[in-house]
C-alpha positions as CSV (number, residue, x, y, z in Angstrom):
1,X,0.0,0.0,0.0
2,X,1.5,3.4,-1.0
3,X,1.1,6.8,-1.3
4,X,3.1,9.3,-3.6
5,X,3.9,11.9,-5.5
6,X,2.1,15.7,-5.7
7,X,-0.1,16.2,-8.3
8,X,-2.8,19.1,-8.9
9,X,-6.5,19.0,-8.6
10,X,-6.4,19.1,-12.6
11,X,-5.0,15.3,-12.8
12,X,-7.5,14.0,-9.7
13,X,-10.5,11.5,-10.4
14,X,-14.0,13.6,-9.3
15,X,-17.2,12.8,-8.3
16,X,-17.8,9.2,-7.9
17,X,-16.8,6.3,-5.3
18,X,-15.8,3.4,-7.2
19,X,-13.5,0.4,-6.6
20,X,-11.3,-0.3,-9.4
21,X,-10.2,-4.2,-9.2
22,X,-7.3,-5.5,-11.3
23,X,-7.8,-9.1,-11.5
24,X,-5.0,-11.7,-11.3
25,X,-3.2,-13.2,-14.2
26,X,-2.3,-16.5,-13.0
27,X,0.7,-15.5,-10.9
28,X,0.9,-14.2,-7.4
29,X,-0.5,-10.8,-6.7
30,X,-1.0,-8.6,-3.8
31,X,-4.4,-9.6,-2.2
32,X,-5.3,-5.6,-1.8
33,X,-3.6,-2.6,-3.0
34,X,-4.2,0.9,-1.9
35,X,-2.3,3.8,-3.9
36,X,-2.6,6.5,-6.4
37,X,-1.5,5.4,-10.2
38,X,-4.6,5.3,-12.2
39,X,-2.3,6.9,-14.6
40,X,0.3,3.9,-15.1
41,X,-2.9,1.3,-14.6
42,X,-5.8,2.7,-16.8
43,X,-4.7,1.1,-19.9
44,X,-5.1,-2.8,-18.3
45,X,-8.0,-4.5,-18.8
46,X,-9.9,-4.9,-15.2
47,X,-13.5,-5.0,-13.6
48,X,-15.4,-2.0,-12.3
49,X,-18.1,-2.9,-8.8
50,X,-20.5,-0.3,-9.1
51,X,-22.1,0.9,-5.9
52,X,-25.3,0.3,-5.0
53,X,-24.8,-3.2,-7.8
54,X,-26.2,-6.4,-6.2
55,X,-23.3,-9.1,-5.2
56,X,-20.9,-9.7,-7.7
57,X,-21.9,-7.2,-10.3
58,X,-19.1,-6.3,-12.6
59,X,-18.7,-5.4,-16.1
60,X,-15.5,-4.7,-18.4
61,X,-13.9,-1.4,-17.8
62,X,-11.7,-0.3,-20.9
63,X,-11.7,3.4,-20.5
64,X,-10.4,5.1,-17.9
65,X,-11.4,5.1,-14.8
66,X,-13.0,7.9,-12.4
67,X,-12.5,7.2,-8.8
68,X,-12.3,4.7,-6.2
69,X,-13.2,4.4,-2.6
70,X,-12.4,1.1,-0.5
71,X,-15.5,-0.8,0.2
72,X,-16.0,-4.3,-0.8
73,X,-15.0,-7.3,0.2
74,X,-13.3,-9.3,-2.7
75,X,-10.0,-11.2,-2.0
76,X,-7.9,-9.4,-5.1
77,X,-8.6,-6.0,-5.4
78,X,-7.0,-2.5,-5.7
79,X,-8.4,0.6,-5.0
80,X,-6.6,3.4,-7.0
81,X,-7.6,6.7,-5.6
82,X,-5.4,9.6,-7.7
83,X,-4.8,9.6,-11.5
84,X,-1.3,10.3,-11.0
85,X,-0.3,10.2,-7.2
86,X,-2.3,11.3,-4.2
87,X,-2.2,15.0,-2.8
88,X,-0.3,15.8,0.1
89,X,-2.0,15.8,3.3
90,X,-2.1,19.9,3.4
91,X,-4.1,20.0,-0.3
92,X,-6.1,17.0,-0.1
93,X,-10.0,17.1,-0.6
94,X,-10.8,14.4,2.8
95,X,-14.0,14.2,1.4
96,X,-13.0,13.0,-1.5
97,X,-9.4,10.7,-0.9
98,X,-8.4,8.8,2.0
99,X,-5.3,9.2,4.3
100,X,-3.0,6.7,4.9
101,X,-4.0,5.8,8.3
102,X,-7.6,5.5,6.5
103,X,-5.7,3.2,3.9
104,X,-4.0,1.3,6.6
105,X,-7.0,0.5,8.5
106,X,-9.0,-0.7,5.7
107,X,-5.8,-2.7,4.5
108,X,-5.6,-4.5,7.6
109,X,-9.3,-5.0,8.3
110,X,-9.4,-7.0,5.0
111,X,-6.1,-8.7,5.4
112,X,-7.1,-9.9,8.8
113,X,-9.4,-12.4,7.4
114,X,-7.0,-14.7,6.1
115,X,-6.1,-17.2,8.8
116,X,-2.9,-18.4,7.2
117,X,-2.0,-14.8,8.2
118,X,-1.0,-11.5,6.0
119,X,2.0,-9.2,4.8
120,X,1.3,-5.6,4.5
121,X,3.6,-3.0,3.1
122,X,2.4,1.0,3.9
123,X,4.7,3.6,2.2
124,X,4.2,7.4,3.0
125,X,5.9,8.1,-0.5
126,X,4.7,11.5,-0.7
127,X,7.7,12.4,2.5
128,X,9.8,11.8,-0.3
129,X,8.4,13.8,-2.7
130,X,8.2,17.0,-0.6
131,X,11.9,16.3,0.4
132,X,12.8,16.3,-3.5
133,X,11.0,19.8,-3.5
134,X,12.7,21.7,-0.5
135,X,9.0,21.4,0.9
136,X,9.4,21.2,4.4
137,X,6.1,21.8,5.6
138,X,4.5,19.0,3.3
139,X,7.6,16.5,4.3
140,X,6.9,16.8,7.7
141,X,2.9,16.4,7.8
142,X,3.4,13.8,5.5
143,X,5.9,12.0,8.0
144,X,3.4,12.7,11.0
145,X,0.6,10.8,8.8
146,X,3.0,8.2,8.4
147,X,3.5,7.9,12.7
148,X,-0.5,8.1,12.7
149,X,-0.7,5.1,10.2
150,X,2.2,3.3,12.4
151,X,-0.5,3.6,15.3
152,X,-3.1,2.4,13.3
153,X,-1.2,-0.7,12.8
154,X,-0.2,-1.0,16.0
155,X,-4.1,-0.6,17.8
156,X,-5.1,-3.4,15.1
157,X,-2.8,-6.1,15.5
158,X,-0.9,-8.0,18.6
159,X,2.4,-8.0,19.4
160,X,2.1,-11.3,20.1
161,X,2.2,-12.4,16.6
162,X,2.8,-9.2,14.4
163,X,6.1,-8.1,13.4
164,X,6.1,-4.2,13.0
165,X,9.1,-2.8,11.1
166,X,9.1,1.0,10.1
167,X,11.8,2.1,8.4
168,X,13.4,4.5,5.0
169,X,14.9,3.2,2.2
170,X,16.9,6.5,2.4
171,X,18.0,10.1,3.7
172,X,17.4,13.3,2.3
173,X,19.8,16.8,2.9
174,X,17.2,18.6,4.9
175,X,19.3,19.5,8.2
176,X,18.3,21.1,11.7
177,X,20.5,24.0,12.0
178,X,21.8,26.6,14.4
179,X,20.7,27.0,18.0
180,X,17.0,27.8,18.6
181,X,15.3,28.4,21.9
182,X,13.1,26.2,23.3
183,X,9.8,26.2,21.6
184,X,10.9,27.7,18.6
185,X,9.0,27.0,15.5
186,X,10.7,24.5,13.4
187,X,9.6,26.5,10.3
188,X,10.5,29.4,11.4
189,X,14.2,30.8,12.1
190,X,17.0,29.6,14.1
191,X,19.4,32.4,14.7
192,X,22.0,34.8,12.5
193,X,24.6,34.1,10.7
194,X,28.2,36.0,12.7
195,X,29.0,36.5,9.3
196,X,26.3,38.4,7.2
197,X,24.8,38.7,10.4
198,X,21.0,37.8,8.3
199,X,18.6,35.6,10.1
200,X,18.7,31.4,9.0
201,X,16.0,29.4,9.0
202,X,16.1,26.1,11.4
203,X,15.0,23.6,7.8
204,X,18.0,24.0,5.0
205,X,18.5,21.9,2.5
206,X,21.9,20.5,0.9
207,X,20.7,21.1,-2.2
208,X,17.4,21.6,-4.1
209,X,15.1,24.0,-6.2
210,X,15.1,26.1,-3.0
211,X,18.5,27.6,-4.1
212,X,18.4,31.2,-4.4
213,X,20.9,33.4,-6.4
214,X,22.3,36.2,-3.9
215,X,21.3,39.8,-4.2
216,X,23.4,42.3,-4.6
217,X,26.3,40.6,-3.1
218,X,24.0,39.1,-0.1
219,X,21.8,35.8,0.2
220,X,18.1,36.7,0.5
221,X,16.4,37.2,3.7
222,X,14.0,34.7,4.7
223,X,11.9,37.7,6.8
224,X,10.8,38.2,3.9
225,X,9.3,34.9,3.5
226,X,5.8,33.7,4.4
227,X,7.6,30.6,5.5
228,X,4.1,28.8,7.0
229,X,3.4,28.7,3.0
230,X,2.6,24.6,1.9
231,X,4.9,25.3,-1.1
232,X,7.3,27.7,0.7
233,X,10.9,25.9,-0.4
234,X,13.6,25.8,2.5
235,X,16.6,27.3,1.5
236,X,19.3,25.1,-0.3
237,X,23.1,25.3,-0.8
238,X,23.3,24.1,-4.4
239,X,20.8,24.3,-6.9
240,X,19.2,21.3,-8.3
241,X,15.9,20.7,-10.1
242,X,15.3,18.3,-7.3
243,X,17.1,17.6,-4.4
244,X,18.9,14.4,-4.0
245,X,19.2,11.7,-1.8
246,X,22.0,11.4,1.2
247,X,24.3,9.2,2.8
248,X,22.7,9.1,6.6
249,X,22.3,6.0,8.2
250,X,18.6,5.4,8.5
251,X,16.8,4.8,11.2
252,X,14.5,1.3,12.0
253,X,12.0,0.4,14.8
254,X,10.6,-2.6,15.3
255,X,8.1,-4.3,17.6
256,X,6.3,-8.1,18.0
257,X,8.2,-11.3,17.5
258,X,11.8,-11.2,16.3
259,X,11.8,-7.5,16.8
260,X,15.2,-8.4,18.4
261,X,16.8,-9.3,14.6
262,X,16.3,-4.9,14.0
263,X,19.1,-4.4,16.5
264,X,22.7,-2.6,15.9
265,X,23.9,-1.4,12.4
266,X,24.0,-3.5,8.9
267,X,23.5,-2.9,5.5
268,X,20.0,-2.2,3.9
269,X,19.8,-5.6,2.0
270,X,19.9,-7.6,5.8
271,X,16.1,-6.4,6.2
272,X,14.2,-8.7,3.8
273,X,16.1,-11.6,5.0
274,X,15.4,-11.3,8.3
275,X,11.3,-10.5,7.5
276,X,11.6,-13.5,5.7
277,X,13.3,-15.6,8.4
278,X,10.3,-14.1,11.1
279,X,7.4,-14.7,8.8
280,X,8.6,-18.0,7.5
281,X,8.2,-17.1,3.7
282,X,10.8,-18.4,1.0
283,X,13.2,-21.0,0.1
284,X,16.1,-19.1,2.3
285,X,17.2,-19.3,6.2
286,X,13.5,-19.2,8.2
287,X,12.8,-19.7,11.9
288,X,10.0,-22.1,11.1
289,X,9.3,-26.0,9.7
290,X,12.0,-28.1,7.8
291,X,14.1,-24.8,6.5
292,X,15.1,-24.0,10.3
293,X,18.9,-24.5,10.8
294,X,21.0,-25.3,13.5
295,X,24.8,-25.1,13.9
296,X,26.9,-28.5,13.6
297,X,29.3,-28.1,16.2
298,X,31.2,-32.3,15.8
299,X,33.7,-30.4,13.6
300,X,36.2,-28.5,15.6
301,X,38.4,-26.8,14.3
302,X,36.7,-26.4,10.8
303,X,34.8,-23.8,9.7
304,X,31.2,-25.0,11.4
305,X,28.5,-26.4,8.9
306,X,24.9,-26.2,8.6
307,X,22.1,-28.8,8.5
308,X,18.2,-28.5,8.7
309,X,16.5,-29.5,11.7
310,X,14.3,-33.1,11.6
């Protein structure tokens, strides 16, 4: 389940609640998927429920579609909400598009039917997408929506047998700088510079369309900014049409059983292996039935071996 992307209200779907299912094409699919992306998925032949339709209506859809809101109960279905990707948090119609805690919820109250158990994977794409803009404000609402959708998760499931892993799959440039008082506004200013002796703002970027050229001889002054603005783009250090990624360590949190594989520092690729040794899924290393492994120890000496249990 994702979430991505700014778009403008000319590119949304209006006026209608439909669910848009993609049906299976005899290969694995995800049993519900949640997102923006009519734009990419239009094209594909799939079936249309029409509210109000008795049980199991359907027909064709070959044109493209309108709008979608989750309610139905089918075991493959996606519900594509944007034409392109969904609207930040501080432009979106809530009337019209779900959040992602809304998404999560609805995600999880459908997946929770299967006894065999589920794997859910809730993205709050559009924190990168503001980051890529210098756009503080929508970045951070976006990554408090994300928390809100962590403690959706988190009310709906136990930690006795639900593994929780939040996570990034990067870092951005956007920095907390200078020394600001207590209580300070994080959009708002930090301190001045002992050099041009001009305010700073606390958000600055490495690099980004929020680059500025100086004038006369001076970098502008962000008094001047309305910096509460949704589009107001922090200031950057080298100009870009988008800002790039970093090199930060990311951070990961993790709750329920085997949260204690999440611990200390290792490379990016470690984390599907060890989701796939706590859920039991795939031909690798898992903690459950015949692929569980123990440690042969009757060779001293030797580098130590491995053999299945049973």
């Amino acid at each position: 389940m994702a979430a991505g992307g700014e778009s403008s209200s000319r590119q949304r779907c209006l006026g209608c609640r439909r669910v848009s299912l993609r049906l299976p094409k005899g290969r694995e699919e995800p049993h519900k998927l949640v997102a923006g992306g009519q734009e990419r998925a239009w094209e594909q032949r799939r079936l249309r429920v029409e509210p109000g339709g008795p049980p199991g209506h359907q027909h064709e859809q070959h044109e493209q579609p309108t709008t979608c809101w989750v309610g139905f109960e089918w075991r493959w279905a996606s519900g594509l909400f944007a034409y392109s990707h969904m609207d930040y948090l501080v432009e979106r119609d809530s009337s019209m598009d779900p959040s992602l805690p809304e998404m999560t919820r609805a995600a999880i109250e459908v997946l929770q039917r299967d006894s065999k158990g589920f794997f859910l994977l809730v993205e709050g794409g559009l924190i990168d997408h503001g980051h890529h803009g210098n756009k503080g404000i929508k970045a951070l609402t976006e990554t408090v929506e994300m928390d809100e959708a962590v403690e959706v998760a988190l009310s709906m499931t136990s930690r006795e047998d639900t593994l929780i892993v939040v996570t990034a799959d990067h870092a951005h440039t956007m920095s907390i700088n200078g020394y600001p008082s207590r209580h300070t506004d994080i959009l708002g200013l930090a301190d001045f510079s002992d050099e041009d002796y001009m305010p700073f703002t606390t958000l600055l970027y490495g690099n980004g369309p929020g680059y500025r050229d100086p004038v006369n001889g001076h970098r502008p002054d962000p008094t001047n900014d309305d910096l509460h603005d949704v589009n107001y783009r922090q200031p950057a250090s080298v100009p870009m049409s988008s800002a790039a990624h970093a090199g930060d360590d990311v951070g990961l949190w993790a709750i329920g059983p085997h949260a204690h594989l999440f611990t200390g520092v290792y490379e990016q690729n470690y984390i599907p292996h060890a989701l796939a040794y706590a859920a039991c899924v795939g031909n690798g290393l898992t903690f459950c039935g015949n692929n569980r492994f123990r440690r042969n120890y009757s060779h001293r000496g030797r580098l130590q071996r491995w053999r299945p249990l049973g």
